[in-house]
Biopython code that builds the backbone (N, CA, C, O; Angstrom):
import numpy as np
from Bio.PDB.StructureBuilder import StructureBuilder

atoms = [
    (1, "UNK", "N", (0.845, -1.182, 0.000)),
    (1, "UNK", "CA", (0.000, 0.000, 0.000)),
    (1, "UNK", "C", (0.890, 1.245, 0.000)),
    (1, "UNK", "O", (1.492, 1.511, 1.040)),
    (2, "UNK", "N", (1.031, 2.055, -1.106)),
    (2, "UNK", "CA", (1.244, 3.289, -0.624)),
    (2, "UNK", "C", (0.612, 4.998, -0.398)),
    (2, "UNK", "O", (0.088, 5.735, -1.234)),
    (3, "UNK", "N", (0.890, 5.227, 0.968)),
    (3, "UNK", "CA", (0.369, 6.015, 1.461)),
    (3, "UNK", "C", (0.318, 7.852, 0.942)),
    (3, "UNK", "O", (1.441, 8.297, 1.177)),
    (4, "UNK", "N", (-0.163, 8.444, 0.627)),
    (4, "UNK", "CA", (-0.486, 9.745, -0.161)),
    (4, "UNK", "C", (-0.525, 10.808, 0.933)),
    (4, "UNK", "O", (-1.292, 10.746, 1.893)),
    (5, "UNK", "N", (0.151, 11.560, 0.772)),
    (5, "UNK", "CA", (-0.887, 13.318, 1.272)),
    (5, "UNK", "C", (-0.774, 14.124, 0.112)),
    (5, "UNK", "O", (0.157, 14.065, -0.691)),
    (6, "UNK", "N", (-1.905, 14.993, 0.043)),
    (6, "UNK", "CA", (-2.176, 15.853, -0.912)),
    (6, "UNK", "C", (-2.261, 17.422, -0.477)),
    (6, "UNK", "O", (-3.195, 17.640, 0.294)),
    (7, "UNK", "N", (-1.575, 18.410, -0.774)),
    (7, "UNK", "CA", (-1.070, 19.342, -0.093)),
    (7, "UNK", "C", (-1.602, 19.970, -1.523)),
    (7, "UNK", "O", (-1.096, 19.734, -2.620)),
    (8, "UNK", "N", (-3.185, 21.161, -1.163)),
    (8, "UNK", "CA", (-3.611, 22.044, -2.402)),
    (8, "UNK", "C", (-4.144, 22.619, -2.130)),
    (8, "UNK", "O", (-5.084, 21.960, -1.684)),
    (9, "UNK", "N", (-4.453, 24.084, -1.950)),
    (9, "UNK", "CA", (-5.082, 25.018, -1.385)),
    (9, "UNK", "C", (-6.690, 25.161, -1.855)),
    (9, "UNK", "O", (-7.516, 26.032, -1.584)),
    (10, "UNK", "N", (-6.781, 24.087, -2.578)),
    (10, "UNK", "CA", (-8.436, 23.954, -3.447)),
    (10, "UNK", "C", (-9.126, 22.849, -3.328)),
    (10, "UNK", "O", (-8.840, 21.873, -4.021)),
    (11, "UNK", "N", (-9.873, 22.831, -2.671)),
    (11, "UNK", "CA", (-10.599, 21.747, -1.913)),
    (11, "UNK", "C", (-11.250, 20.819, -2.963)),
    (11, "UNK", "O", (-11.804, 19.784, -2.591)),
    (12, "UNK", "N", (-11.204, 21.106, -4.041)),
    (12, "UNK", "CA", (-11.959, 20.096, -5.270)),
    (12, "UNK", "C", (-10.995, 20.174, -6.063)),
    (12, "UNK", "O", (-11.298, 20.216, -7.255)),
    (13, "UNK", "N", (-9.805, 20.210, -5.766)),
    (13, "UNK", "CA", (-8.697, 19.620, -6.702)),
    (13, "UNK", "C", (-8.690, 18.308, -5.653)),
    (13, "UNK", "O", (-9.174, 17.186, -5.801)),
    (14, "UNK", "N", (-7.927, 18.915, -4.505)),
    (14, "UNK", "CA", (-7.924, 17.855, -3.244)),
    (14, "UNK", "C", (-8.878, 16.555, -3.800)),
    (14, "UNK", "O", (-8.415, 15.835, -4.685)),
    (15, "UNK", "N", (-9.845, 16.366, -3.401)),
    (15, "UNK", "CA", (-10.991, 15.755, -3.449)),
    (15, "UNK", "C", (-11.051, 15.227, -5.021)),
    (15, "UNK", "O", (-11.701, 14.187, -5.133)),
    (16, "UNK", "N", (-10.545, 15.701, -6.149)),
    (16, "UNK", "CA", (-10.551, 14.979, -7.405)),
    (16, "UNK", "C", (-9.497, 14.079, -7.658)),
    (16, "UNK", "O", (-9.576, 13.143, -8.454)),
    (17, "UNK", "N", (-8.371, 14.405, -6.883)),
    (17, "UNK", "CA", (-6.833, 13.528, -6.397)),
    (17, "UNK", "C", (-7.622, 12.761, -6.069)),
    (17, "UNK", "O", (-8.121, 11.937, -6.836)),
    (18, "UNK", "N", (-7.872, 12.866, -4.963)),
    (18, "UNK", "CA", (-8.166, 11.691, -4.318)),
    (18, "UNK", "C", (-8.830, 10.096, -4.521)),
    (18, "UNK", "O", (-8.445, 8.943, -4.326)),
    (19, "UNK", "N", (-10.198, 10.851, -5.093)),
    (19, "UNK", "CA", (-10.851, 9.984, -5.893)),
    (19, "UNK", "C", (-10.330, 9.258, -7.045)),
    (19, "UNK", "O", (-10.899, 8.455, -7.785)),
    (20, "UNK", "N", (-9.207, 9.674, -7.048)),
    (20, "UNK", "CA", (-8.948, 9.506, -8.870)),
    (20, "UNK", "C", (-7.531, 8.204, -8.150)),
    (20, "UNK", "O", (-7.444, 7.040, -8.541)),
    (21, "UNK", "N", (-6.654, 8.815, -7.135)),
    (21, "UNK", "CA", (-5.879, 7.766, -6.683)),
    (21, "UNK", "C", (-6.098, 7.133, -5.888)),
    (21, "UNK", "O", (-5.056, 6.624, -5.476)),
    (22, "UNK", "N", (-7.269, 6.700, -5.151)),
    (22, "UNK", "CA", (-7.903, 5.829, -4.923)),
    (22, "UNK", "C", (-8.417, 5.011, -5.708)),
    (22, "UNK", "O", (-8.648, 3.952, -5.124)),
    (23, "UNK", "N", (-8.785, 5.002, -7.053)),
    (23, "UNK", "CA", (-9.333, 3.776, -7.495)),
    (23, "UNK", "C", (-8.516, 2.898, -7.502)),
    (23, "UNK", "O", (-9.043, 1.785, -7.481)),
    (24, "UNK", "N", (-7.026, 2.891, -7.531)),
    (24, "UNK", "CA", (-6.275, 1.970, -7.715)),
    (24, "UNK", "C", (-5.941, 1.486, -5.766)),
    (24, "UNK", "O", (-5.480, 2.121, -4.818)),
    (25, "UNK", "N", (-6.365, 0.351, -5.901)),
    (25, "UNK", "CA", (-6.038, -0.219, -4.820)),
    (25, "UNK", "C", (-4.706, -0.414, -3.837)),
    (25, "UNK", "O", (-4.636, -1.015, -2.765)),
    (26, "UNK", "N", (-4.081, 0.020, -4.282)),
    (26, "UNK", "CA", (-2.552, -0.123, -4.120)),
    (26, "UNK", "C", (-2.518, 1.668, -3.078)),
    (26, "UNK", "O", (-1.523, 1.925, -2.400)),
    (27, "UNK", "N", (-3.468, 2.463, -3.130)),
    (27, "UNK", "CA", (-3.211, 4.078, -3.105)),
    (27, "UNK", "C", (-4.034, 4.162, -2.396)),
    (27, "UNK", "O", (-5.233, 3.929, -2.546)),
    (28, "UNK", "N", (-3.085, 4.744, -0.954)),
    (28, "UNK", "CA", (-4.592, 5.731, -0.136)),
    (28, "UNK", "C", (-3.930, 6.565, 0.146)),
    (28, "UNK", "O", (-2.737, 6.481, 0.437)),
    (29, "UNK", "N", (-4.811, 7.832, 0.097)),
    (29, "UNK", "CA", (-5.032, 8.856, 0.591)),
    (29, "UNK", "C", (-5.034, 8.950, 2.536)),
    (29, "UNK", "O", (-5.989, 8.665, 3.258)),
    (30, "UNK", "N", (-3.872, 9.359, 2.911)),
    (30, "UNK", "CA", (-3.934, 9.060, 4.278)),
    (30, "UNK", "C", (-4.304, 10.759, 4.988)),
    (30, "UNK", "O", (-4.912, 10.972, 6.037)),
    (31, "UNK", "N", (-3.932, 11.418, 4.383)),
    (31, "UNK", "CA", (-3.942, 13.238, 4.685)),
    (31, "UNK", "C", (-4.307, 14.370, 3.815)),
    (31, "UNK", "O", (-4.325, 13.935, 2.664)),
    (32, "UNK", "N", (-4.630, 15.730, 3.837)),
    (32, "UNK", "CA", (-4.698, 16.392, 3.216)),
    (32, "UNK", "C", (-4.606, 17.721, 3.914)),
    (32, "UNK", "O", (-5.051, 17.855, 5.054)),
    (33, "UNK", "N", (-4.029, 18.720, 3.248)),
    (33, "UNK", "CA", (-3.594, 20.172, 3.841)),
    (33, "UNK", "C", (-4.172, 20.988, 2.626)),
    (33, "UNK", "O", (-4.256, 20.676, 1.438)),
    (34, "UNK", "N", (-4.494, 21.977, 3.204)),
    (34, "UNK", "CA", (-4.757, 23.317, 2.274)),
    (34, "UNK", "C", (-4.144, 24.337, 2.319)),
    (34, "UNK", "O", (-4.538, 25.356, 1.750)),
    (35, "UNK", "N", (-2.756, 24.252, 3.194)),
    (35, "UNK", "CA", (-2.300, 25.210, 3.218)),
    (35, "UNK", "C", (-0.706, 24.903, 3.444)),
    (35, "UNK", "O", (-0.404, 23.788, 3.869)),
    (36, "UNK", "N", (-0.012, 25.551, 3.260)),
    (36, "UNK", "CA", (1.834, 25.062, 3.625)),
    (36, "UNK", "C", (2.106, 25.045, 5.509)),
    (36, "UNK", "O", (2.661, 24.192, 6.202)),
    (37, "UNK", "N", (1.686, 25.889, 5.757)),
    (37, "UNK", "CA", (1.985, 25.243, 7.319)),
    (37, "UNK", "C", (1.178, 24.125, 7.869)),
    (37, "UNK", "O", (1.500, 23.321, 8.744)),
    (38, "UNK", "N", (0.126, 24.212, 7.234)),
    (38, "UNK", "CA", (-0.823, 23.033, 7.246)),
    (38, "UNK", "C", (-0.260, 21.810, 7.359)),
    (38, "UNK", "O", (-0.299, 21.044, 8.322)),
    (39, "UNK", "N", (0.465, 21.631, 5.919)),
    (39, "UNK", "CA", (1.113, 20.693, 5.396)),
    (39, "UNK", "C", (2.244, 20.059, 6.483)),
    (39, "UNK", "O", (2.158, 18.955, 7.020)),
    (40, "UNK", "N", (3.341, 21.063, 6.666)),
    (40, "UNK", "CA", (4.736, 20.481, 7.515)),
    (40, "UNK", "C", (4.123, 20.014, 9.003)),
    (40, "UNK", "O", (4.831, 19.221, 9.624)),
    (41, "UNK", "N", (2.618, 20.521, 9.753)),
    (41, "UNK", "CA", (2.507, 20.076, 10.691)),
    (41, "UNK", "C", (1.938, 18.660, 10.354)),
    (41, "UNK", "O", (2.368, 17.764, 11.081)),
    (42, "UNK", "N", (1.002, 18.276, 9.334)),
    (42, "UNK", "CA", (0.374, 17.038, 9.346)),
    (42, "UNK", "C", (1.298, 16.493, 8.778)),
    (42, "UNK", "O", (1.132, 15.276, 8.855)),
    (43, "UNK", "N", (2.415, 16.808, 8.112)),
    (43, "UNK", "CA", (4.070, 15.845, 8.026)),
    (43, "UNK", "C", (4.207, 15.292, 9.093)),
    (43, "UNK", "O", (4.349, 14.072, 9.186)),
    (44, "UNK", "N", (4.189, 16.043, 10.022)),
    (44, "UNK", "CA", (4.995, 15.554, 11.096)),
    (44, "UNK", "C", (4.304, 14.466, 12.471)),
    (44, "UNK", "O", (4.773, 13.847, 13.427)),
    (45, "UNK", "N", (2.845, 14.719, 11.826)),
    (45, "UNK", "CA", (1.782, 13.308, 12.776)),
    (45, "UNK", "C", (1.966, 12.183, 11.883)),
    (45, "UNK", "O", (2.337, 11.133, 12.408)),
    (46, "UNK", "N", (1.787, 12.204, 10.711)),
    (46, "UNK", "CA", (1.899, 11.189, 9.870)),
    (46, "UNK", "C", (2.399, 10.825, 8.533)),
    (46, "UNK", "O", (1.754, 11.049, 7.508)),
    (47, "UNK", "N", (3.363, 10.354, 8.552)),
    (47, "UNK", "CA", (4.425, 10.766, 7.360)),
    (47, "UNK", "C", (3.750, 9.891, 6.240)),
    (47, "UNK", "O", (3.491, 8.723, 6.531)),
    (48, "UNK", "N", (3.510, 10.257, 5.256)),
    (48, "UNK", "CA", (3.332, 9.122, 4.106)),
    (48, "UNK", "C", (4.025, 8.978, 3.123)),
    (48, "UNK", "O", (5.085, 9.601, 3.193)),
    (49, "UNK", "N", (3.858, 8.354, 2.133)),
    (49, "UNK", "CA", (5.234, 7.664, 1.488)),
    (49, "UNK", "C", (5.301, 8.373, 0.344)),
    (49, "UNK", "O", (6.293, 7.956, -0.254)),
    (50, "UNK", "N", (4.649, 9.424, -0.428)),
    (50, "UNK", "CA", (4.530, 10.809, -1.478)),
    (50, "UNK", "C", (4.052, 11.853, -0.639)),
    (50, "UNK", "O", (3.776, 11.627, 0.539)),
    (51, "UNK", "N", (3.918, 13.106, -1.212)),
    (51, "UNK", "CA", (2.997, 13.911, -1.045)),
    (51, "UNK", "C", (3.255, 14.847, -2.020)),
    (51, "UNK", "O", (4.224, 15.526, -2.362)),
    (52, "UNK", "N", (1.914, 14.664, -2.432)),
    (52, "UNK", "CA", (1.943, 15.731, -4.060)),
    (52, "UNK", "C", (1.442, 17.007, -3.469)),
    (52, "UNK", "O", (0.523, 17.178, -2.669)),
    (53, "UNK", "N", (2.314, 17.941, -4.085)),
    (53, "UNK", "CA", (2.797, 19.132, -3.495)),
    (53, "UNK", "C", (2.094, 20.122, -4.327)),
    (53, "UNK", "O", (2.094, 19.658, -5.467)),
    (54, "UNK", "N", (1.447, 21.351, -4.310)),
    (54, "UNK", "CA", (0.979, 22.100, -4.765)),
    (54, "UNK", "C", (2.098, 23.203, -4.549)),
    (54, "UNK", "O", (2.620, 23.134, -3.437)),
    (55, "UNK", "N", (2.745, 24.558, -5.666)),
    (55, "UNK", "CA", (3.292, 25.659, -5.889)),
    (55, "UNK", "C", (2.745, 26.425, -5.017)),
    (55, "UNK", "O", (3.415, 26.932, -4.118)),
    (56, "UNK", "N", (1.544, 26.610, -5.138)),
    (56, "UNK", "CA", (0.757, 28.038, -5.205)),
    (56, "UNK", "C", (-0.115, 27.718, -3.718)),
    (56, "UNK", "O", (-1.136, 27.030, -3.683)),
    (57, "UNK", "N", (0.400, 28.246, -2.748)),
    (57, "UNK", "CA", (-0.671, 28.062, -1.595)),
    (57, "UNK", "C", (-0.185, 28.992, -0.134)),
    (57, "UNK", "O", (0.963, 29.221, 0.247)),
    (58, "UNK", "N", (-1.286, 29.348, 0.400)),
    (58, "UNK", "CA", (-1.440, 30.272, 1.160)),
    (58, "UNK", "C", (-0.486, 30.127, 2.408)),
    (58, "UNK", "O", (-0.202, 29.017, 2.860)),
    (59, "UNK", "N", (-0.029, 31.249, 2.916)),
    (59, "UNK", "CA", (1.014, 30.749, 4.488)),
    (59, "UNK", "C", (1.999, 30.910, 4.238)),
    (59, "UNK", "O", (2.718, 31.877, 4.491)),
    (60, "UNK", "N", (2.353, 29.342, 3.314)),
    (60, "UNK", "CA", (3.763, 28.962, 3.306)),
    (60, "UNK", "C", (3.653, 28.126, 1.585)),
    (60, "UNK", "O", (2.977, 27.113, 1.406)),
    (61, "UNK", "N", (4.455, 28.808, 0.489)),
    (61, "UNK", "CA", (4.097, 28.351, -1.020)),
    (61, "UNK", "C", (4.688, 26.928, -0.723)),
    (61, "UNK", "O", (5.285, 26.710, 0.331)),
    (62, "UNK", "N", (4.456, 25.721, -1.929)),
    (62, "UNK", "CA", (5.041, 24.674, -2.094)),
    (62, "UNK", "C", (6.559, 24.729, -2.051)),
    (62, "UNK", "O", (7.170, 23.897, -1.380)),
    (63, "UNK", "N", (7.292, 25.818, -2.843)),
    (63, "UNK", "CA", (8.714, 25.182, -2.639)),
    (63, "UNK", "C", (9.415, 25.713, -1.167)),
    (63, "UNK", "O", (10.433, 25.185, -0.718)),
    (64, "UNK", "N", (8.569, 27.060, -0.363)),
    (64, "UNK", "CA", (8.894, 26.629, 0.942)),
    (64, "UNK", "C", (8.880, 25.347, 1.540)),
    (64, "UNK", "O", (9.890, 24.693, 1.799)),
    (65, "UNK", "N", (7.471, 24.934, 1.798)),
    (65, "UNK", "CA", (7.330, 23.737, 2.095)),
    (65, "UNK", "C", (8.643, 22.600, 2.049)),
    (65, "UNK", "O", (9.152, 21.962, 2.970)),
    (66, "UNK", "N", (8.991, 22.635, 0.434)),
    (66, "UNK", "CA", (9.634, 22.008, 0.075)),
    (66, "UNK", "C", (10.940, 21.851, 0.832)),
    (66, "UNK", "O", (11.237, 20.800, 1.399)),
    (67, "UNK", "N", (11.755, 22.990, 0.824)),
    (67, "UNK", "CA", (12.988, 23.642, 1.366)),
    (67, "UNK", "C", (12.428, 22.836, 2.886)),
    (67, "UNK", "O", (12.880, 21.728, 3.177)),
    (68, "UNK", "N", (11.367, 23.570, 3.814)),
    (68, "UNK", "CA", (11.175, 22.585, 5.229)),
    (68, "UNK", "C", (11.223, 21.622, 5.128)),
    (68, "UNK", "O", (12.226, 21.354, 5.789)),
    (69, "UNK", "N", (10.764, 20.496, 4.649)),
    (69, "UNK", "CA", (10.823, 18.983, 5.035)),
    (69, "UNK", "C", (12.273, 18.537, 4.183)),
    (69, "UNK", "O", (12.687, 17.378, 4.190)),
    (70, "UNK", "N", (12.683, 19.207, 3.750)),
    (70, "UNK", "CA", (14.072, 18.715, 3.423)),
    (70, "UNK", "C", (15.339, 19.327, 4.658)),
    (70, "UNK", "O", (16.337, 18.647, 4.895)),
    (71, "UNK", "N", (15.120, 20.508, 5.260)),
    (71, "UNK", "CA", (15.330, 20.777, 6.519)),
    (71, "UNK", "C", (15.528, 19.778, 7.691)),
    (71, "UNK", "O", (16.526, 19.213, 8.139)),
    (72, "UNK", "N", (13.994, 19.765, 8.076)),
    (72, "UNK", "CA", (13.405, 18.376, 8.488)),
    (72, "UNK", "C", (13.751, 17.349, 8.323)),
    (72, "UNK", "O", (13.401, 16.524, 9.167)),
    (73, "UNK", "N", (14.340, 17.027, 7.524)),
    (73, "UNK", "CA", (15.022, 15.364, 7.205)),
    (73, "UNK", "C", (14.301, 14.653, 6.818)),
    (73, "UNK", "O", (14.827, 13.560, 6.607)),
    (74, "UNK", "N", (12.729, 14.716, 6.469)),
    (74, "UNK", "CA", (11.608, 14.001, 6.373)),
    (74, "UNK", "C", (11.836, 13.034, 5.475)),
    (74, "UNK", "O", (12.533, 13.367, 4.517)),
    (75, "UNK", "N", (11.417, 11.850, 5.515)),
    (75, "UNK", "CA", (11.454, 11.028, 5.000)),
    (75, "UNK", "C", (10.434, 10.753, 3.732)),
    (75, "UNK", "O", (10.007, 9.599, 3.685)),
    (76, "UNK", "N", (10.050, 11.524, 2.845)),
    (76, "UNK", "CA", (8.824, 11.680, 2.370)),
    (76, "UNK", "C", (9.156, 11.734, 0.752)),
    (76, "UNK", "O", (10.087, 12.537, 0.698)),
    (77, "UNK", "N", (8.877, 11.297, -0.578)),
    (77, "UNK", "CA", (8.989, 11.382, -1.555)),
    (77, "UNK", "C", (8.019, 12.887, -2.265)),
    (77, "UNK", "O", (6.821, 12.661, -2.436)),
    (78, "UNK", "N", (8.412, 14.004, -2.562)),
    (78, "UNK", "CA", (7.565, 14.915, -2.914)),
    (78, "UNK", "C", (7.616, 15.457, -4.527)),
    (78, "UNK", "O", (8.630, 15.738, -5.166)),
    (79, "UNK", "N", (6.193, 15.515, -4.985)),
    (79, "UNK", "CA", (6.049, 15.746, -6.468)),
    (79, "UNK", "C", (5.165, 16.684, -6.338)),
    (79, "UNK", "O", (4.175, 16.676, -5.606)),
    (80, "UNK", "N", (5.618, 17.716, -7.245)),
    (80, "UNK", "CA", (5.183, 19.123, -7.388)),
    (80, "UNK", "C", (3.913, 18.783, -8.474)),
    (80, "UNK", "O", (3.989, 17.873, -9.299)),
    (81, "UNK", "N", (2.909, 19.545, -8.344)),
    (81, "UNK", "CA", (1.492, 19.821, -8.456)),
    (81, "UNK", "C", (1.926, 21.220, -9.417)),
    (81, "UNK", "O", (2.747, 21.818, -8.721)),
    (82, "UNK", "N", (1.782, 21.772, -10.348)),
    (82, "UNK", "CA", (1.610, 22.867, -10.687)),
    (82, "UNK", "C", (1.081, 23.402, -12.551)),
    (82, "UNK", "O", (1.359, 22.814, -13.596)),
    (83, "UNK", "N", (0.485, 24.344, -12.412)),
    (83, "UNK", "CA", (0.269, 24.946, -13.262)),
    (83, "UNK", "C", (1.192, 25.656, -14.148)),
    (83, "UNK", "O", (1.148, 25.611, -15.378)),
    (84, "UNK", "N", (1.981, 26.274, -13.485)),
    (84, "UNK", "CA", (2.699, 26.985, -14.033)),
    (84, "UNK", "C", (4.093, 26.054, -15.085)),
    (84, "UNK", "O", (4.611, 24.952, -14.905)),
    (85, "UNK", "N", (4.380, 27.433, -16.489)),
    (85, "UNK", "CA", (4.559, 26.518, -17.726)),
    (85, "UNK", "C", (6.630, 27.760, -17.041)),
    (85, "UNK", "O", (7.586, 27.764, -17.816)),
    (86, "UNK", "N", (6.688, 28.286, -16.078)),
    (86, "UNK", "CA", (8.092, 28.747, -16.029)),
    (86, "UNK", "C", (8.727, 28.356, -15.514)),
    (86, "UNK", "O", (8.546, 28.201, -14.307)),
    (87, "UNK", "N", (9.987, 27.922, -16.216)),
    (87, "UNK", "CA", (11.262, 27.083, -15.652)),
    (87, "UNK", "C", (11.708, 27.719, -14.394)),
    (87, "UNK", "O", (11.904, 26.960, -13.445)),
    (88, "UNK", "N", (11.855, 28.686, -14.267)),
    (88, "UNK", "CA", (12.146, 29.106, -12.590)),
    (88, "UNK", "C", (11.471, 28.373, -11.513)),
    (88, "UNK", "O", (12.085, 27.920, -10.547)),
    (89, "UNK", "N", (10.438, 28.280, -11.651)),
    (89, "UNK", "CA", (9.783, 26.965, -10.589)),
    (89, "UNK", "C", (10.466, 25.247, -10.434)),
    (89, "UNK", "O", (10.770, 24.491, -9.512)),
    (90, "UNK", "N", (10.470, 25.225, -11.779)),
    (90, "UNK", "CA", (11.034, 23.501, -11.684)),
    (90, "UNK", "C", (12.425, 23.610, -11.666)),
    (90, "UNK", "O", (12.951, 22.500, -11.578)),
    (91, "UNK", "N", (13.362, 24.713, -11.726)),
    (91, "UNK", "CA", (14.842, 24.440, -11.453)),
    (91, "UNK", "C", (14.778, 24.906, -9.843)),
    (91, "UNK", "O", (15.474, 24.177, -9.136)),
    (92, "UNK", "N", (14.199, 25.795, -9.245)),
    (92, "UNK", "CA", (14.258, 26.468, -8.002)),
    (92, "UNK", "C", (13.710, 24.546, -6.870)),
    (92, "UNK", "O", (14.252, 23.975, -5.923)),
    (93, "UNK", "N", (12.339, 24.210, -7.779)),
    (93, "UNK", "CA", (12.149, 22.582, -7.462)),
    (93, "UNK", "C", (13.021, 21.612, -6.794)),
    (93, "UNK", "O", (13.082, 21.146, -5.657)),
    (94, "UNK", "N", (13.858, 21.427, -8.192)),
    (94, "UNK", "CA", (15.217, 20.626, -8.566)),
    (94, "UNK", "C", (16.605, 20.977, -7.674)),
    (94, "UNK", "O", (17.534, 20.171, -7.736)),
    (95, "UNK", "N", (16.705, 21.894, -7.045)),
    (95, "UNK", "CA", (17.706, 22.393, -6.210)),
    (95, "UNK", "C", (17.344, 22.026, -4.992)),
    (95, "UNK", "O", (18.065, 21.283, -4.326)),
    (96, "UNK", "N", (16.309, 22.445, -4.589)),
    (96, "UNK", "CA", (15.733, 21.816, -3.076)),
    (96, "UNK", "C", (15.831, 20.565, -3.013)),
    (96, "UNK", "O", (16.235, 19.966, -2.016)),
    (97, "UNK", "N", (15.509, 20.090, -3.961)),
    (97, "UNK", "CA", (15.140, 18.238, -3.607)),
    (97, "UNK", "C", (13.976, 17.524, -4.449)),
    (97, "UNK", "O", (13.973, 16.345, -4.800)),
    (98, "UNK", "N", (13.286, 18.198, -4.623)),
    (98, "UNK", "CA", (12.007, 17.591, -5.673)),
    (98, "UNK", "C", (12.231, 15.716, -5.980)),
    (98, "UNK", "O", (13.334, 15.219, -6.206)),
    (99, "UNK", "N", (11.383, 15.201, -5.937)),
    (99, "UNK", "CA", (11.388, 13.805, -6.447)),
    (99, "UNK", "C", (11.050, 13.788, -8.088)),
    (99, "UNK", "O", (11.600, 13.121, -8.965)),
    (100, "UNK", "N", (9.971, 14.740, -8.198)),
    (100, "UNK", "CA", (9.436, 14.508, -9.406)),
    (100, "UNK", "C", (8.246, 15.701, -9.888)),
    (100, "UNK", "O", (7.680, 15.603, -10.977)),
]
sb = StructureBuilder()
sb.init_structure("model")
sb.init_model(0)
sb.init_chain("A")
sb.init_seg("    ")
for serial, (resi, resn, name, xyz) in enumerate(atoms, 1):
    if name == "N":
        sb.init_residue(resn, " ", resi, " ")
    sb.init_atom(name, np.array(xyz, "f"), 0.0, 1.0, " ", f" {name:<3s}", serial, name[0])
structure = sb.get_structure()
């Protein structure tokens, strides 16, 4: 089984993840944050084995986030969520740590 959090400041993106990686049996959804501090605290009750990462979110953006749990030492595989089509995001990504 591997375990998911979904970190997106939009509650029906959230919720369309979910549904969508859940059908496959192998995938649960163990957490979800809407926000970046959100996120590093429910890191830290329950770690799961991805967490698809959203750019764009209130508090604290994704590649903060990012930069913290690599801080953190977290043990966590993280894949960026984003809209955006500018390479400054996915090299700024790629320097922190990004999985994917």
């Amino acid at each position: 089984m591997i375990n998911v959090m979904i970190a997106d400041d939009h509650s029906m993106i959230r919720e369309g993840l979910r549904q969508l990686l859940e059908l496959d049996g192998d995938v649960r959804v163990i957490s979800e944050a809407g926000d970046g501090e959100e996120c590093i605290l429910k890191l830290r009750e329950q770690l799961p084995d991805i967490l698809l990462l959203d750019i764009n979110m209130p508090k604290m953006n994704g590649l903060e986030v990012l930069k913290r749990i690599r801080e953190l030492r977290l043990d966590v595989k993280v894949l960026i969520l984003t809209v955006h089509n500018e390479v400054e995001y996915l090299l700024r990504a790629v320097d922190i740590g990004i999985n994917g």
